[in-house]
PDB file of N, H, CA, C and O in Angstrom:
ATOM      1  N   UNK A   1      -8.725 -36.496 162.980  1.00  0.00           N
ATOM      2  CA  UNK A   1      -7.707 -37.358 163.543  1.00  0.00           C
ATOM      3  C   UNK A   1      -7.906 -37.413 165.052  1.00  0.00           C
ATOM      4  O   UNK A   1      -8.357 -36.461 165.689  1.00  0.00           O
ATOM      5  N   UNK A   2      -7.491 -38.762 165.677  1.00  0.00           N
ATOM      6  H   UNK A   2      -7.126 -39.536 165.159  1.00  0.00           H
ATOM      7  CA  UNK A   2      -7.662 -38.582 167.131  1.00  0.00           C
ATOM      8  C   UNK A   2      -6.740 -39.034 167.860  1.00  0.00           C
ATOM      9  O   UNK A   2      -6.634 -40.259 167.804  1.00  0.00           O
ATOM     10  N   UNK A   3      -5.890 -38.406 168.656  1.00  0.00           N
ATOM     11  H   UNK A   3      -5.976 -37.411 168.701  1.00  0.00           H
ATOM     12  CA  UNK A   3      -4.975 -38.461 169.563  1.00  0.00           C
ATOM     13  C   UNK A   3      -5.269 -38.663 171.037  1.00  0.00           C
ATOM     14  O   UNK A   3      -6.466 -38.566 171.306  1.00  0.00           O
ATOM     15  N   UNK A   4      -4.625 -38.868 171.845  1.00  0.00           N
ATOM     16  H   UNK A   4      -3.652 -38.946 171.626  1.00  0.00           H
ATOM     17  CA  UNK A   4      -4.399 -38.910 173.685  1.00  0.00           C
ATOM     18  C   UNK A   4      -3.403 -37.785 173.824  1.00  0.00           C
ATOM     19  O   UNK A   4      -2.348 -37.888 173.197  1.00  0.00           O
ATOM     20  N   UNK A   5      -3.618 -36.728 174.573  1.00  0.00           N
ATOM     21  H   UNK A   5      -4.475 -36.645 175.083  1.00  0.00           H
ATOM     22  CA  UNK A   5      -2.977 -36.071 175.006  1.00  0.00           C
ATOM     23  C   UNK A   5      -3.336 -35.654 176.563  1.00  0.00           C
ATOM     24  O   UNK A   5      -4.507 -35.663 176.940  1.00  0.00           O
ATOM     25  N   UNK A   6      -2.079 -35.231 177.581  1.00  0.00           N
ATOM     26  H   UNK A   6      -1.128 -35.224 177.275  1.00  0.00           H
ATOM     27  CA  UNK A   6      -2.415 -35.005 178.618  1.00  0.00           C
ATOM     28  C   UNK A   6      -2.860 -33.322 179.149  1.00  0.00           C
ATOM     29  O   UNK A   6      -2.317 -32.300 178.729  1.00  0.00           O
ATOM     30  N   UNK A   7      -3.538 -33.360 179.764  1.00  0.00           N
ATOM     31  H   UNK A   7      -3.979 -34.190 180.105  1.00  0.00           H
ATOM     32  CA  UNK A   7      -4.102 -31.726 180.297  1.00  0.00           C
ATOM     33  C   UNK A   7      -2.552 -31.122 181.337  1.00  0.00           C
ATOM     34  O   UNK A   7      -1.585 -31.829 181.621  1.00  0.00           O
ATOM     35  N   UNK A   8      -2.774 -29.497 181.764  1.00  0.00           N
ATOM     36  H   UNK A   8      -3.559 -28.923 181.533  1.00  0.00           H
ATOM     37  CA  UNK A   8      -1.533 -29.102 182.175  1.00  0.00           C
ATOM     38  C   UNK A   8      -2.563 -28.063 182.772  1.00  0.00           C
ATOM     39  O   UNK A   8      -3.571 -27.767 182.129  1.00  0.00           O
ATOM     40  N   UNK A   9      -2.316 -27.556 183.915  1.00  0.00           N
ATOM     41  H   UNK A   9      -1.498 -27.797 184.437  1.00  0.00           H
ATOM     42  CA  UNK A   9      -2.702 -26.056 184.437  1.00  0.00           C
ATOM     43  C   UNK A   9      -1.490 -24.853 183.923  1.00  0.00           C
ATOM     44  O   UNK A   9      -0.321 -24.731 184.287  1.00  0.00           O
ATOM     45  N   UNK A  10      -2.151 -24.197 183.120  1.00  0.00           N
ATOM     46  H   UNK A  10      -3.101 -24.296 182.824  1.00  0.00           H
ATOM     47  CA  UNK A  10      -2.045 -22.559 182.818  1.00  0.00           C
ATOM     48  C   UNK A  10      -2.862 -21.716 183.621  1.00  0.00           C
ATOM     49  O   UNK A  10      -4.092 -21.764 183.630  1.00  0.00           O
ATOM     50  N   UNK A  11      -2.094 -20.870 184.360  1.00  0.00           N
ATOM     51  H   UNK A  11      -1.095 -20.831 184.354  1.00  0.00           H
ATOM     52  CA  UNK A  11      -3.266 -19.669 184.999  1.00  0.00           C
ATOM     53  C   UNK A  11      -4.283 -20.811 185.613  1.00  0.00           C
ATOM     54  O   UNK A  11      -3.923 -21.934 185.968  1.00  0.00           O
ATOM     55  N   UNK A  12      -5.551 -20.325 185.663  1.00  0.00           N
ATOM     56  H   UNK A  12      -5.843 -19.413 185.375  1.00  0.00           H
ATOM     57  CA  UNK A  12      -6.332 -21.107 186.222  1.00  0.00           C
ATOM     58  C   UNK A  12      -7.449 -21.922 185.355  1.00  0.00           C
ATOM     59  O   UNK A  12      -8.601 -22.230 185.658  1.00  0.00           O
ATOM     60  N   UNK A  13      -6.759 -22.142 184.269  1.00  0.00           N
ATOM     61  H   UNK A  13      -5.823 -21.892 184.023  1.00  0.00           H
ATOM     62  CA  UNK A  13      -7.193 -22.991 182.741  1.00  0.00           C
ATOM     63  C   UNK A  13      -6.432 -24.292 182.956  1.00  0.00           C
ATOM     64  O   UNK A  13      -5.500 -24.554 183.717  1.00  0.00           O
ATOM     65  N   UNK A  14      -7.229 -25.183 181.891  1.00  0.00           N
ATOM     66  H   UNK A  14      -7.986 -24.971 181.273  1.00  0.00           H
ATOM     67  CA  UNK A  14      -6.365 -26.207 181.566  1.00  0.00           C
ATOM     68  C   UNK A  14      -6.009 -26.387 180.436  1.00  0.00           C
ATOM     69  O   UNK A  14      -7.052 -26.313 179.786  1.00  0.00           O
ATOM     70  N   UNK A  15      -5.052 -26.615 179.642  1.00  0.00           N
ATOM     71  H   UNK A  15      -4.205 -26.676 180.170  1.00  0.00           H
ATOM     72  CA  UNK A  15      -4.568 -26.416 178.398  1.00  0.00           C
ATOM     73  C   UNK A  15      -3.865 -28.023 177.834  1.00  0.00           C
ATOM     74  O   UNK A  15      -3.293 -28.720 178.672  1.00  0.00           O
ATOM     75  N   UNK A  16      -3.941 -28.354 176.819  1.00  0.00           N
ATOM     76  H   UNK A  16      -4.405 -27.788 176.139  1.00  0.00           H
ATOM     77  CA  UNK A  16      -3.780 -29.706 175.874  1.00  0.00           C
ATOM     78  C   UNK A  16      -2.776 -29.141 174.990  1.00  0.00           C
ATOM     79  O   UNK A  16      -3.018 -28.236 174.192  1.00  0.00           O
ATOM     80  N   UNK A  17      -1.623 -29.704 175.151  1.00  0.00           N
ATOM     81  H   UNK A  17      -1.426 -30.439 175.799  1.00  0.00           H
ATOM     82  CA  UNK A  17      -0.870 -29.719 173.499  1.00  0.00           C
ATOM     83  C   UNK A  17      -1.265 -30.306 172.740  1.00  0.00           C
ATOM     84  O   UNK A  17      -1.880 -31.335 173.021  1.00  0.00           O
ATOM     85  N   UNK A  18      -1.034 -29.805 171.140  1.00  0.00           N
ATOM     86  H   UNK A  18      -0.534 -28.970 170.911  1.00  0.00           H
ATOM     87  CA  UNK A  18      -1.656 -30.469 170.373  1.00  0.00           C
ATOM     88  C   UNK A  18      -0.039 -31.368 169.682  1.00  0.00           C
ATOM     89  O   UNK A  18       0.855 -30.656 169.225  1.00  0.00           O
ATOM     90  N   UNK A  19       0.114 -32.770 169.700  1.00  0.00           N
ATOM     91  H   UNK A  19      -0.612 -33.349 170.072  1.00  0.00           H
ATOM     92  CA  UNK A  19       1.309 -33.292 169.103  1.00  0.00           C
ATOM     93  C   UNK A  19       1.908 -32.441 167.963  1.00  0.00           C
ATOM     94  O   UNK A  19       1.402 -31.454 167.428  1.00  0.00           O
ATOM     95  N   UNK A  20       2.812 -32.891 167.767  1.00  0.00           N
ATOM     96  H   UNK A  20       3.223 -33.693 168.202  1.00  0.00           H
ATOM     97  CA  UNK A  20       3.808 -32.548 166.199  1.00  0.00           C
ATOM     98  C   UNK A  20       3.249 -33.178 165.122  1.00  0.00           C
ATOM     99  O   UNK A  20       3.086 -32.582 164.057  1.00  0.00           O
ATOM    100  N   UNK A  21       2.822 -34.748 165.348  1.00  0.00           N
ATOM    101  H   UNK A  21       2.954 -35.232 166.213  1.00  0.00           H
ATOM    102  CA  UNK A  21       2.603 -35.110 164.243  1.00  0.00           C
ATOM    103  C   UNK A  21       1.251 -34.721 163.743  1.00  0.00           C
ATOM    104  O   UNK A  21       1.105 -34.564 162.531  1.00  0.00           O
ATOM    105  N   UNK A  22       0.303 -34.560 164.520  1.00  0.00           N
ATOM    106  H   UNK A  22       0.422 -34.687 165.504  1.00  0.00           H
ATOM    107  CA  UNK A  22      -1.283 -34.216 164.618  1.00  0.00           C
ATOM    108  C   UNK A  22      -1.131 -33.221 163.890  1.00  0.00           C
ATOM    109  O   UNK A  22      -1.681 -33.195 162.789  1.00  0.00           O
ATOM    110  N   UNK A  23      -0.275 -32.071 164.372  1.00  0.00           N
ATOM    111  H   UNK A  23       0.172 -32.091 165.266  1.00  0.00           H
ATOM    112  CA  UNK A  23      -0.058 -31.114 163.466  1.00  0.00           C
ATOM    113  C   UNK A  23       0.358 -30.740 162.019  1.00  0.00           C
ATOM    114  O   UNK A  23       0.003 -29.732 161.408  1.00  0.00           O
ATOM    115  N   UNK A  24       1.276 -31.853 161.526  1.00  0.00           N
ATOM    116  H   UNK A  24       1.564 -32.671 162.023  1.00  0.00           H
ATOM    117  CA  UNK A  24       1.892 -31.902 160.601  1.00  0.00           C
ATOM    118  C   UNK A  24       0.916 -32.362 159.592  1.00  0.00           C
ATOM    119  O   UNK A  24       0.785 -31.868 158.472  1.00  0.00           O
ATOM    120  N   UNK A  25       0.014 -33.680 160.246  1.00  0.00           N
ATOM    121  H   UNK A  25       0.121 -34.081 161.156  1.00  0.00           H
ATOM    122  CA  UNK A  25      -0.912 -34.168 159.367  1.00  0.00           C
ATOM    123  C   UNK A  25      -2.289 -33.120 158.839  1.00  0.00           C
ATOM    124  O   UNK A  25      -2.689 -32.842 157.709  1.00  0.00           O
ATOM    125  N   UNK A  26      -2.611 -32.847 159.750  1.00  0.00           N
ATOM    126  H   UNK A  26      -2.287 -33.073 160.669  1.00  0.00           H
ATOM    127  CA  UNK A  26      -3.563 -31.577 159.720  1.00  0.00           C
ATOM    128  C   UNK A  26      -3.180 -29.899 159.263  1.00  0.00           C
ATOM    129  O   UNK A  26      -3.719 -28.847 159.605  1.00  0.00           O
ATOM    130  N   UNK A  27      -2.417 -30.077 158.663  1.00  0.00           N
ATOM    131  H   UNK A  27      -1.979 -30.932 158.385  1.00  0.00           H
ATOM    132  CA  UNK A  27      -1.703 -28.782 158.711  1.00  0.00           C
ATOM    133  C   UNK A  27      -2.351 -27.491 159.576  1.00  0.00           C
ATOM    134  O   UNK A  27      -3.023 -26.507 159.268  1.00  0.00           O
ATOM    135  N   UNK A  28      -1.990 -27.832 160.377  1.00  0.00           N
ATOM    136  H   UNK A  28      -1.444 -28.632 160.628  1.00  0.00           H
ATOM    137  CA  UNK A  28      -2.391 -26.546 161.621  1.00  0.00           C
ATOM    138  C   UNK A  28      -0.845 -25.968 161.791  1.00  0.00           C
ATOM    139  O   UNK A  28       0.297 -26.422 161.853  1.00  0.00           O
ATOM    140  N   UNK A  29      -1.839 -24.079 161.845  1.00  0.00           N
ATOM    141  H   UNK A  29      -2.768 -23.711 161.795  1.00  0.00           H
ATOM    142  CA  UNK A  29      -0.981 -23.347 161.825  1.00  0.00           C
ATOM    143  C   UNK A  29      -1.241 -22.292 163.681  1.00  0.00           C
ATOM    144  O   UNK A  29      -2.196 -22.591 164.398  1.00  0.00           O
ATOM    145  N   UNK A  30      -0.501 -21.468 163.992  1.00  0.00           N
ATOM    146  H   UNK A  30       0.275 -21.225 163.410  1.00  0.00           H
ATOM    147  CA  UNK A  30      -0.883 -21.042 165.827  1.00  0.00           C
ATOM    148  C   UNK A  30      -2.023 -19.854 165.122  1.00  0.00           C
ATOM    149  O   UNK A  30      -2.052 -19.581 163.922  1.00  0.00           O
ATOM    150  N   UNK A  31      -2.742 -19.369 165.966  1.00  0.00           N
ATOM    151  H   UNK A  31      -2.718 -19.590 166.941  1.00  0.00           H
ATOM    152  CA  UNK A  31      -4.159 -19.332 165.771  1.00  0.00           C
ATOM    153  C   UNK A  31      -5.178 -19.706 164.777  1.00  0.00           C
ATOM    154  O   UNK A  31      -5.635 -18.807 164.070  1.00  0.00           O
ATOM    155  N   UNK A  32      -5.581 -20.876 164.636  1.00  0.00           N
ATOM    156  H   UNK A  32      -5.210 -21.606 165.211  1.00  0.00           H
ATOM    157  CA  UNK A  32      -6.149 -21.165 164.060  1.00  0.00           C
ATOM    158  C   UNK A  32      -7.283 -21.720 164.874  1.00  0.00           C
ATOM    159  O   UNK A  32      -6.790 -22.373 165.794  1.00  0.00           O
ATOM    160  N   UNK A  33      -8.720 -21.738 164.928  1.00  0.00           N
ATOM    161  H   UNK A  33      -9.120 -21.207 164.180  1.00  0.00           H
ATOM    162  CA  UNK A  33      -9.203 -22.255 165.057  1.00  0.00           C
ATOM    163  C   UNK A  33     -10.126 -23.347 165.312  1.00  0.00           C
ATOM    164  O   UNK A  33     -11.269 -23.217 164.873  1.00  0.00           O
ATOM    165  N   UNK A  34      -9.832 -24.369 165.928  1.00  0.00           N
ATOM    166  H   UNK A  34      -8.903 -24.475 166.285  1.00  0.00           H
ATOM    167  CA  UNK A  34     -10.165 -25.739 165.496  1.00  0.00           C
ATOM    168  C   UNK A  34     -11.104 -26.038 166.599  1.00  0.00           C
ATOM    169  O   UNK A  34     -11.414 -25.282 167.520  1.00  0.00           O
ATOM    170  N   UNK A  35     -11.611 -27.529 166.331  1.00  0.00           N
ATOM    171  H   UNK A  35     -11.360 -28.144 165.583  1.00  0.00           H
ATOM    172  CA  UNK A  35     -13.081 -28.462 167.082  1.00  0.00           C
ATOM    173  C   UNK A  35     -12.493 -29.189 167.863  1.00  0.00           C
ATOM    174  O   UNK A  35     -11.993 -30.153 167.283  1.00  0.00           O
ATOM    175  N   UNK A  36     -12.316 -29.165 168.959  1.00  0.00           N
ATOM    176  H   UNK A  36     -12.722 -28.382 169.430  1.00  0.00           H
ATOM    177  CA  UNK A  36     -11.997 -30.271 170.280  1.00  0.00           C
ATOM    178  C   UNK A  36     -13.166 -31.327 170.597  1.00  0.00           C
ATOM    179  O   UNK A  36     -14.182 -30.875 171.125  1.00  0.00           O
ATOM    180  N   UNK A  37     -13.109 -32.428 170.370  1.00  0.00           N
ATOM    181  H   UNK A  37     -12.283 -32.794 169.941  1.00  0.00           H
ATOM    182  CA  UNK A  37     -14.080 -33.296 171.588  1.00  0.00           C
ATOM    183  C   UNK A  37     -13.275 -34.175 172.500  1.00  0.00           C
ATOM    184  O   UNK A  37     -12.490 -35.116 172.380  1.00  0.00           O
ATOM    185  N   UNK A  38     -13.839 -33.423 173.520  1.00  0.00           N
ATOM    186  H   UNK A  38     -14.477 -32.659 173.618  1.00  0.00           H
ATOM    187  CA  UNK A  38     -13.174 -33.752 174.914  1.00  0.00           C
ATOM    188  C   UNK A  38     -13.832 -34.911 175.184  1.00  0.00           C
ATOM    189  O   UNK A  38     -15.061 -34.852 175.208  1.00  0.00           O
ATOM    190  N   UNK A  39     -13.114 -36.303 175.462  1.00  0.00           N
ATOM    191  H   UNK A  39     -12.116 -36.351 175.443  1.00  0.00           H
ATOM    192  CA  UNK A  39     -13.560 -37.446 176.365  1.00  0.00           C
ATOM    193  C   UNK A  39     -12.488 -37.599 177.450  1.00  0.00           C
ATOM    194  O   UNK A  39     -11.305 -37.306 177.271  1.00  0.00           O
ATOM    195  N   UNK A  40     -12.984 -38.068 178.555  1.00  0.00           N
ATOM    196  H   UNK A  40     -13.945 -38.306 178.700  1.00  0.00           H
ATOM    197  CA  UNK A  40     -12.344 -38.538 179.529  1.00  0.00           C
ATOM    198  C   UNK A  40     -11.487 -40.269 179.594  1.00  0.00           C
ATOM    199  O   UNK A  40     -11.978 -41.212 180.214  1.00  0.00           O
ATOM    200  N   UNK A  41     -10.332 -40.338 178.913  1.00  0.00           N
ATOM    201  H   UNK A  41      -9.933 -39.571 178.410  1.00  0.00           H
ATOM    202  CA  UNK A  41      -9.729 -41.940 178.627  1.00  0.00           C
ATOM    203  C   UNK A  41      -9.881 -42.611 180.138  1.00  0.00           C
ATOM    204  O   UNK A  41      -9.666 -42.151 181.259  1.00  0.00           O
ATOM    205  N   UNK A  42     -10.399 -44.051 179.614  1.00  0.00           N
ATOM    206  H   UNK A  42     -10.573 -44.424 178.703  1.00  0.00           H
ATOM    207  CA  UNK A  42     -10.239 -44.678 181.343  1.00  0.00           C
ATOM    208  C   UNK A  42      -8.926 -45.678 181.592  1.00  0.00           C
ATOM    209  O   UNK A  42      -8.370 -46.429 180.790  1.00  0.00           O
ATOM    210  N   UNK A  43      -8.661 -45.441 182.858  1.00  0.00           N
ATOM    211  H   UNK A  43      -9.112 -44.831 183.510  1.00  0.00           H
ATOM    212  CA  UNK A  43      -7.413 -45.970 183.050  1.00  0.00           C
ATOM    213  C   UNK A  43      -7.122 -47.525 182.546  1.00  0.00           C
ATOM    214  O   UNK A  43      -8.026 -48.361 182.515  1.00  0.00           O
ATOM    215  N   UNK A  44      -5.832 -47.798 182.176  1.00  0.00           N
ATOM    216  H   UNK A  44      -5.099 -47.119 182.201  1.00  0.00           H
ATOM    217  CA  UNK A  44      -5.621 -49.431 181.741  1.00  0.00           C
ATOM    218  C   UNK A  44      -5.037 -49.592 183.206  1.00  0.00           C
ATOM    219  O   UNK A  44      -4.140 -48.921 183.717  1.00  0.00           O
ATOM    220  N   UNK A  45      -5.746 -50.628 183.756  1.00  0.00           N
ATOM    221  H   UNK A  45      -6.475 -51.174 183.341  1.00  0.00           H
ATOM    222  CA  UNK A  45      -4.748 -51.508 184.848  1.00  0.00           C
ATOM    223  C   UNK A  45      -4.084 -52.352 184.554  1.00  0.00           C
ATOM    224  O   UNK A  45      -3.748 -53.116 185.459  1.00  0.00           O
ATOM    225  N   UNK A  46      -3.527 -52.644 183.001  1.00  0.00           N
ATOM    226  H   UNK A  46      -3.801 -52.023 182.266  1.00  0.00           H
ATOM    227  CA  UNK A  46      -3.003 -53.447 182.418  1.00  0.00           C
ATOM    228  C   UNK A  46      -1.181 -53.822 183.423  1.00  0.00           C
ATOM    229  O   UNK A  46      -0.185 -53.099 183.419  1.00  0.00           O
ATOM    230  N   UNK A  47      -1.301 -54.645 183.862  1.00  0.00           N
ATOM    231  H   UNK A  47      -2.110 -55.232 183.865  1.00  0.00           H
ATOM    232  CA  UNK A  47       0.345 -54.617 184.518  1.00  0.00           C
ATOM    233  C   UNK A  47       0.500 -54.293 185.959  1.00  0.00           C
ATOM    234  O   UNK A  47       1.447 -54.608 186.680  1.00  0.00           O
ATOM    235  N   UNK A  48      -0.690 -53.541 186.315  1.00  0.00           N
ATOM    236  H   UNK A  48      -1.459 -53.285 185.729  1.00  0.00           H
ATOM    237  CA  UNK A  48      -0.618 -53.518 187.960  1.00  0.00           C
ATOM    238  C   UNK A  48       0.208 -54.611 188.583  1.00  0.00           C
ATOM    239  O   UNK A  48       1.178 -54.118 189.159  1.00  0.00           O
ATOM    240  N   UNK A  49       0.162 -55.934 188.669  1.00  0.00           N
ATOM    241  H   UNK A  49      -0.625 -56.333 188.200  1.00  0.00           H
ATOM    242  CA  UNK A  49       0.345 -56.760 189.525  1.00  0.00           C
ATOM    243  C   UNK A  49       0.985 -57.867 188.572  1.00  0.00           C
ATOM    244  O   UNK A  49       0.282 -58.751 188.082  1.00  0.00           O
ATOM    245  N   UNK A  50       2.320 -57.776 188.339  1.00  0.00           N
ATOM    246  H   UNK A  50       2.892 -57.058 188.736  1.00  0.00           H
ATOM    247  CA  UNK A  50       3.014 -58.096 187.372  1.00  0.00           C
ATOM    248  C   UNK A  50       3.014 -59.895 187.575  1.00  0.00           C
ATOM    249  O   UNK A  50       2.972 -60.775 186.715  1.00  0.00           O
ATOM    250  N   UNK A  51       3.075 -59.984 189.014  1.00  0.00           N
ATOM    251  H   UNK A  51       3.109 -59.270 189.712  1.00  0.00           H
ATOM    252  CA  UNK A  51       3.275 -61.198 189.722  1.00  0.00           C
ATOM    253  C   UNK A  51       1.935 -62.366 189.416  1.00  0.00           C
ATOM    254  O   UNK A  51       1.766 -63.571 189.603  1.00  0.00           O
ATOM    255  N   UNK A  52       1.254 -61.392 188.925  1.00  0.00           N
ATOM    256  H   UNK A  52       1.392 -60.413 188.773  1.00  0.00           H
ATOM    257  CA  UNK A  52       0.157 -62.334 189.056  1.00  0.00           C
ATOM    258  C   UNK A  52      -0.423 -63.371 187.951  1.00  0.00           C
ATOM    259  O   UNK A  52      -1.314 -64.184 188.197  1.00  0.00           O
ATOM    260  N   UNK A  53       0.313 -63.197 186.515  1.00  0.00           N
ATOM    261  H   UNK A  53       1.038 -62.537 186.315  1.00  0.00           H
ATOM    262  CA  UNK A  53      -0.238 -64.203 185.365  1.00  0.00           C
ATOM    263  C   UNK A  53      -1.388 -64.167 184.802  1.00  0.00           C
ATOM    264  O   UNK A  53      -2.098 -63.162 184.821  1.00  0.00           O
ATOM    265  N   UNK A  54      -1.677 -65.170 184.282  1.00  0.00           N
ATOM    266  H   UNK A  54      -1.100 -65.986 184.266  1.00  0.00           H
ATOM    267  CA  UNK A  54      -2.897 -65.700 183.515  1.00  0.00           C
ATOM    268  C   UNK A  54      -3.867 -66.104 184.369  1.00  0.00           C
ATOM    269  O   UNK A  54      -3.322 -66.356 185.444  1.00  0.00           O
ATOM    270  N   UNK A  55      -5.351 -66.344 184.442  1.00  0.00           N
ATOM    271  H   UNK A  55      -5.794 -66.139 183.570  1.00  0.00           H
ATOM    272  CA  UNK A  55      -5.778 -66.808 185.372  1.00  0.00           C
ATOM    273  C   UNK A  55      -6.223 -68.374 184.493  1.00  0.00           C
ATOM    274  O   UNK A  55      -6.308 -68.328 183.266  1.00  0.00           O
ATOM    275  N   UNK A  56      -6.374 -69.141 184.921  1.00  0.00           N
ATOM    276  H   UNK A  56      -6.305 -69.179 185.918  1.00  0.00           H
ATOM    277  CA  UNK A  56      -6.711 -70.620 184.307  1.00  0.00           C
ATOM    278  C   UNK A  56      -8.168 -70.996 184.783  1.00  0.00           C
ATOM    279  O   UNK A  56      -8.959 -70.388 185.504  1.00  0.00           O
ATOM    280  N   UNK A  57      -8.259 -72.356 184.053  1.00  0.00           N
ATOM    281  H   UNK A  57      -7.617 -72.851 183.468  1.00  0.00           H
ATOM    282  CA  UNK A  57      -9.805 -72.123 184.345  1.00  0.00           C
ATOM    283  C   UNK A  57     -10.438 -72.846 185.540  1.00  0.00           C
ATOM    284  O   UNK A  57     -11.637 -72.954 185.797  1.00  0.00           O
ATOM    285  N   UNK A  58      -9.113 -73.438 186.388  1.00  0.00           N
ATOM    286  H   UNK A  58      -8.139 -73.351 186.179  1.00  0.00           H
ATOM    287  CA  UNK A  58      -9.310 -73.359 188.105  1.00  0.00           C
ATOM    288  C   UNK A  58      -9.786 -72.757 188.514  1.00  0.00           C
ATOM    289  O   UNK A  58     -10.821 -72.847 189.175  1.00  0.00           O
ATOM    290  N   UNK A  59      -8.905 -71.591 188.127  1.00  0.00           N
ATOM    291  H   UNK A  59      -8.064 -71.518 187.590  1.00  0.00           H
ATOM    292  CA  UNK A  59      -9.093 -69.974 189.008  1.00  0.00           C
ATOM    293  C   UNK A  59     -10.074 -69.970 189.231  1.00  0.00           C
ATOM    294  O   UNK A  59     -10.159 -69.909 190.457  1.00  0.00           O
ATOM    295  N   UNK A  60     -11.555 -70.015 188.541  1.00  0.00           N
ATOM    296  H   UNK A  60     -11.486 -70.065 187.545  1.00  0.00           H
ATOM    297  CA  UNK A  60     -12.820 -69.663 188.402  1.00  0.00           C
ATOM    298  C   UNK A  60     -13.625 -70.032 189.735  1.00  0.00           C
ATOM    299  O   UNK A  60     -13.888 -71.153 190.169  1.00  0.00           O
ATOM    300  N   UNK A  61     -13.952 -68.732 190.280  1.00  0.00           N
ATOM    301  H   UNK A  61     -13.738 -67.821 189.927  1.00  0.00           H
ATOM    302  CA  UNK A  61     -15.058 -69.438 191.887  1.00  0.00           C
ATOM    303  C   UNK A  61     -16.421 -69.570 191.069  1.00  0.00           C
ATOM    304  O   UNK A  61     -17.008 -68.778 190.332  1.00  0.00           O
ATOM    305  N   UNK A  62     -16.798 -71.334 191.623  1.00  0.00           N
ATOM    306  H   UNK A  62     -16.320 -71.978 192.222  1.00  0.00           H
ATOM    307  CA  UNK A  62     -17.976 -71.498 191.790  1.00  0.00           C
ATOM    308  C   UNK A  62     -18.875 -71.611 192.647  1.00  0.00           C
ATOM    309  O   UNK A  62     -19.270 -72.723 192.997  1.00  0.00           O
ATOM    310  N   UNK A  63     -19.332 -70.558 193.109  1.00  0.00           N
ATOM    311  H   UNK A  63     -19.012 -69.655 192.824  1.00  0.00           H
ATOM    312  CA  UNK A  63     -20.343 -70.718 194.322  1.00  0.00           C
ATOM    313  C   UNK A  63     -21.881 -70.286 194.038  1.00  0.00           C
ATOM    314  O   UNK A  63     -22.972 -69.969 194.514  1.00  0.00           O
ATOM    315  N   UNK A  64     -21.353 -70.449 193.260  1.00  0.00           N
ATOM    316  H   UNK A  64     -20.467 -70.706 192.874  1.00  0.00           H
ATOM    317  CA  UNK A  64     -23.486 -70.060 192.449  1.00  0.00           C
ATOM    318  C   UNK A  64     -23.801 -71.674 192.040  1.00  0.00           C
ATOM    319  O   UNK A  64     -22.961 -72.502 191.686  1.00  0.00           O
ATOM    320  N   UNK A  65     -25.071 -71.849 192.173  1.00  0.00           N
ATOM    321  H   UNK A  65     -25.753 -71.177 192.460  1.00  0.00           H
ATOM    322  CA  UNK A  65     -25.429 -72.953 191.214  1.00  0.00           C
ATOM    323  C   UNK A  65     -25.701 -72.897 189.979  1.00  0.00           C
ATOM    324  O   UNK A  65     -25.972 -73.925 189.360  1.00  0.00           O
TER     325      UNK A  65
END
């Protein structure tokens, strides 16, 4: 199963909760053992600049030939 979860400093570790439901589905129990693969998610700039719309097909610079 694959989730997003955020990192936290413990001591001088970084530590991941693992969700409720992740858990529930997987039946994970506290020490148990399990396989992490760590990726790094890349940010959505989805909404930054709320003001700004759709772009149309004006918008488009043509300065190439």
């Amino acid at each position: 199963m694959e989730t997003i979860a955020k990192t936290r400093t413990l001591g001088g570790s970084l530590i991941v909760t693992i969700p409720k439901n992740v858990v529930e589905v997987e039946g994970l129990h506290a020490d148990e053992v399990v396989a992490i693969d760590i990726k790094k998610v890349k940010k959505s700039y989805k909404g930054i600049m709320p003001g700004l719309g759709h772009l149309e097909p004006g918008d488009k610079l043509d300065t190439h030939d």
